[in-house]
Backbone bond lengths (Angstrom), bond angles and torsions (degrees), N, CA, C in turn:
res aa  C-N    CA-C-N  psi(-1)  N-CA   C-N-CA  omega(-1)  CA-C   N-CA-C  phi
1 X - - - 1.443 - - 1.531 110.53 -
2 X 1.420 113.93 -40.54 1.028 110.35 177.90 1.936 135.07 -58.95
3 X 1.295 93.13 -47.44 1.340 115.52 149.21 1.571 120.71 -34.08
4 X 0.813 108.90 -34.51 1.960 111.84 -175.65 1.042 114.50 -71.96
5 X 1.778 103.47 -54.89 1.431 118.86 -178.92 1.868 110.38 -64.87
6 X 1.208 124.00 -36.96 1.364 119.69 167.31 2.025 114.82 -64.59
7 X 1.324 84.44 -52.13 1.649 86.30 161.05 1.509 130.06 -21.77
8 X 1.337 102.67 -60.28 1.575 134.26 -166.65 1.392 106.72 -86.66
9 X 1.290 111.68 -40.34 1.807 110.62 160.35 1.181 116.19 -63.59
10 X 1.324 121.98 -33.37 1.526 92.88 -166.49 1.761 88.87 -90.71
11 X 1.180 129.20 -44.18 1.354 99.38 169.32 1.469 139.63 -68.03
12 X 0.579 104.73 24.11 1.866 117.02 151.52 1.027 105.01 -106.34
13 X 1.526 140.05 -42.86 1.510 146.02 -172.53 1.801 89.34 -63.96
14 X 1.295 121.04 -59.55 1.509 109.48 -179.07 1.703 135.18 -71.66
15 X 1.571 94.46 -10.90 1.553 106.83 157.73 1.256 117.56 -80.49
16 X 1.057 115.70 -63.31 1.392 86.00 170.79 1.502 140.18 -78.54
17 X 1.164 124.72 14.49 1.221 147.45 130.13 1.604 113.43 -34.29
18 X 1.438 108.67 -71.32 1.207 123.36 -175.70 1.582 94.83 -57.49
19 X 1.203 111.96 -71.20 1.705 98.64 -165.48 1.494 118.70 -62.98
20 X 0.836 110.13 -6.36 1.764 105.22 170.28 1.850 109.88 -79.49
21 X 1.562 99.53 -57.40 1.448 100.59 163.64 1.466 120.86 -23.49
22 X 1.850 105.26 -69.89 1.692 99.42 -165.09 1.596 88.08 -90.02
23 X 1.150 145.48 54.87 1.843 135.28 129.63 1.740 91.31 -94.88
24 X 1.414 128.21 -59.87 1.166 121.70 -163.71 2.000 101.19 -62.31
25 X 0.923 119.45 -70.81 1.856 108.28 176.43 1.325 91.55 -25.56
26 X 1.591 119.58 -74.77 1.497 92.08 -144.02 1.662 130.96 -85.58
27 X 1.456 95.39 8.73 1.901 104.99 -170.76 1.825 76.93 -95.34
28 X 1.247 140.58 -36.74 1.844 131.13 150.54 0.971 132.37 -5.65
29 X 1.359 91.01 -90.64 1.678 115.35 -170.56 1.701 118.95 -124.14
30 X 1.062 102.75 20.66 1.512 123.90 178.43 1.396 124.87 -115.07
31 X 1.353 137.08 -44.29 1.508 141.45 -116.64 1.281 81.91 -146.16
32 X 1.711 136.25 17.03 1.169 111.73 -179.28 2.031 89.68 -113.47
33 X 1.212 99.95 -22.48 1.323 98.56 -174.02 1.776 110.73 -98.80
34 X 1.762 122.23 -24.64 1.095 127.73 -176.33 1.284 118.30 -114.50
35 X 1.565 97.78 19.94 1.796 96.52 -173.75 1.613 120.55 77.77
36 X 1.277 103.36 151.42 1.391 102.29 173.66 1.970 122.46 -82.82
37 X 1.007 107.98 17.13 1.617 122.48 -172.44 1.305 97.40 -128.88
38 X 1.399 119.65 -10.97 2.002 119.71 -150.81 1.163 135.33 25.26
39 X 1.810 98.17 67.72 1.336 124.91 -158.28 1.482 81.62 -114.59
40 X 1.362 153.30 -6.92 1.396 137.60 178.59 1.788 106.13 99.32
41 X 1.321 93.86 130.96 1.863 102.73 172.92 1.765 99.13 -135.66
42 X 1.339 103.92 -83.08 1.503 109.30 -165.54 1.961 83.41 -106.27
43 X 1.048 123.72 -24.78 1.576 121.96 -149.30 1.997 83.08 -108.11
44 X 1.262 102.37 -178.40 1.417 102.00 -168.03 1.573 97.14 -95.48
45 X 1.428 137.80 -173.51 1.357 142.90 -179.62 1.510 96.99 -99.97
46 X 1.377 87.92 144.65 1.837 100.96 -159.01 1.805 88.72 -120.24
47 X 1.232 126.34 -39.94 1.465 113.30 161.30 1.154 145.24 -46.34
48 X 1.652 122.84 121.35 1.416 111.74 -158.72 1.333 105.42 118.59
49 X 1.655 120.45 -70.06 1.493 109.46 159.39 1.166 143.86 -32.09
50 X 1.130 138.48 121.96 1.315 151.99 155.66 1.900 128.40 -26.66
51 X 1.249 115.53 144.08 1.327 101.92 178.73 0.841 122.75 -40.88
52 X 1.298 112.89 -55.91 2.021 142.62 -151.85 1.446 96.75 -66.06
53 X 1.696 101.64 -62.57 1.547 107.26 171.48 2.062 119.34 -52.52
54 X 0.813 150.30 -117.00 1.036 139.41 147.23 1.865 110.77 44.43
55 X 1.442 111.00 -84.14 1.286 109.01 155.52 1.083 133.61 -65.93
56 X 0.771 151.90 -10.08 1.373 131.58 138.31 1.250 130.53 -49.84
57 X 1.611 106.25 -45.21 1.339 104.55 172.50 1.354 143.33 -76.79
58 X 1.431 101.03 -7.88 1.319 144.70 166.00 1.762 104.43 -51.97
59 X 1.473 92.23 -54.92 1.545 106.59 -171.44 1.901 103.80 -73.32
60 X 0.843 109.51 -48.34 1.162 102.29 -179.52 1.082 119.63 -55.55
61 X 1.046 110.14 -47.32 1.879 116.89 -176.84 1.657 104.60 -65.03
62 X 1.361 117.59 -19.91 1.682 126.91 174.23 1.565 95.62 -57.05
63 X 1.706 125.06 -58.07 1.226 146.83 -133.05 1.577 102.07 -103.86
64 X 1.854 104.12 -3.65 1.768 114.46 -179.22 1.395 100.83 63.83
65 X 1.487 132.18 13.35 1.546 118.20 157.23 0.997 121.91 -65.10
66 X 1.811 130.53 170.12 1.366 137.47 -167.81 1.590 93.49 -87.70
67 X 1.277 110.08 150.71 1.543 108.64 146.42 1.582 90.95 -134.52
68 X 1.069 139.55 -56.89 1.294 145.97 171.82 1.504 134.13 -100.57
69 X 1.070 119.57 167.14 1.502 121.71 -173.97 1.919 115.30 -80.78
70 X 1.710 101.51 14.49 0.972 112.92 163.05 1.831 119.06 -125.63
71 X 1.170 108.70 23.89 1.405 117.43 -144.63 1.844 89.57 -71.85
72 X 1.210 109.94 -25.50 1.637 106.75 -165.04 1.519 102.34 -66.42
73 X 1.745 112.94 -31.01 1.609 103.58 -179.82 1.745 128.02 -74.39
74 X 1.652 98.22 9.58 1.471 103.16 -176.08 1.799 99.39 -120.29
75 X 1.208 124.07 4.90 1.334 125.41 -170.07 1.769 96.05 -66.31
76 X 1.542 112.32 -50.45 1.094 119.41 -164.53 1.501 113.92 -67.19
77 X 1.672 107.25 -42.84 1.671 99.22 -178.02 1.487 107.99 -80.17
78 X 1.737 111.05 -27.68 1.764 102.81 169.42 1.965 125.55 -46.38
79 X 1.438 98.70 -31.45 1.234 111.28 -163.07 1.859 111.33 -63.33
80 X 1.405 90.49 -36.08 1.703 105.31 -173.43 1.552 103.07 -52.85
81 X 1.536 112.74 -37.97 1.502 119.23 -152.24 1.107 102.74 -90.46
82 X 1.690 107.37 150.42 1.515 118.26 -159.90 1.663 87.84 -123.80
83 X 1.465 130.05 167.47 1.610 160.85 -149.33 1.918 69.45 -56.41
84 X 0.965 140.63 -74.16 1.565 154.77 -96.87 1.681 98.90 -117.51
85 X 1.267 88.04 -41.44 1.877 85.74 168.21 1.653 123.00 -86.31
86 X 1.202 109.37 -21.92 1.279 120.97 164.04 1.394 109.60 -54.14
87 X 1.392 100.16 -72.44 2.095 98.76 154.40 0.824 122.05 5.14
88 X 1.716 114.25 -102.68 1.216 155.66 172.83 1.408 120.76 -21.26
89 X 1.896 106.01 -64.68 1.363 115.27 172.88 2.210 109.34 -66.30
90 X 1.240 107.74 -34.45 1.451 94.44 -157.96 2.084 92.96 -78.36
91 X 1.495 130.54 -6.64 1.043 119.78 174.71 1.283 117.16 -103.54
92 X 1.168 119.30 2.70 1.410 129.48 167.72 1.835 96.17 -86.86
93 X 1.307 129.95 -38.43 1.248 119.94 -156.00 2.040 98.20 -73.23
94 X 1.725 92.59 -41.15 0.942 98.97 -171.71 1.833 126.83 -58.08
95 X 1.401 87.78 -46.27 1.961 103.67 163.48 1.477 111.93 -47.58
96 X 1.626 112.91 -31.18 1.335 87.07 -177.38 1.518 146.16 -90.54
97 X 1.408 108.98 27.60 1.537 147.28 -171.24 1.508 96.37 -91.49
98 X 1.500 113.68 -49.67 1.247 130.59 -176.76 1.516 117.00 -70.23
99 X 1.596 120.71 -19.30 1.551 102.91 170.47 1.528 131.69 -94.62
């Protein structure tokens, strides 16, 4: 029993961990080009998208593939991000439809 309850702390201890992480990435290196809602400024609107969607494209832009006819201006901030921030940032983007 005891075990569970530590269990369960540290995952909450790592959620919210995690969600502070992807607000800080993405109000960073995010929110200057997609807004702070990721409703679109200079970068396209990222709200509305899907995890799957999102990551992937995420990944590509890691890998310097195209997704768009701007894809070269995200090669550089994709590159920084590691398996975990991709995470982080694409469920923070996604929550924010939800507030």
């Amino acid at each position: 029993m005891k075990s569970f309850f530590v269990a369960a702390l540290l995952a909450v201890s790592f959620s919210v961990g995690a969600t502070e992480l992807g607000q800080t990435k993405y109000t960073t290196m995010c929110s200057g080009c997609h807004g702070a809602t990721a409703q679109g400024i200079v970068g396209p609107k990222l709200a509305g998208q899907t995890a799957e969607e999102l990551t992937a494209k995420l990944n590509t832009y890691r890998n310097r593939g195209n997704v768009g006819p701007r894809s070269v201006m995200m090669w550089g901030v994709a590159s920084q991000l590691g398996n975990g921030d991709v995470e982080v940032l694409v469920k923070h983007i996604t929550n924010l439809e939800k507030k």
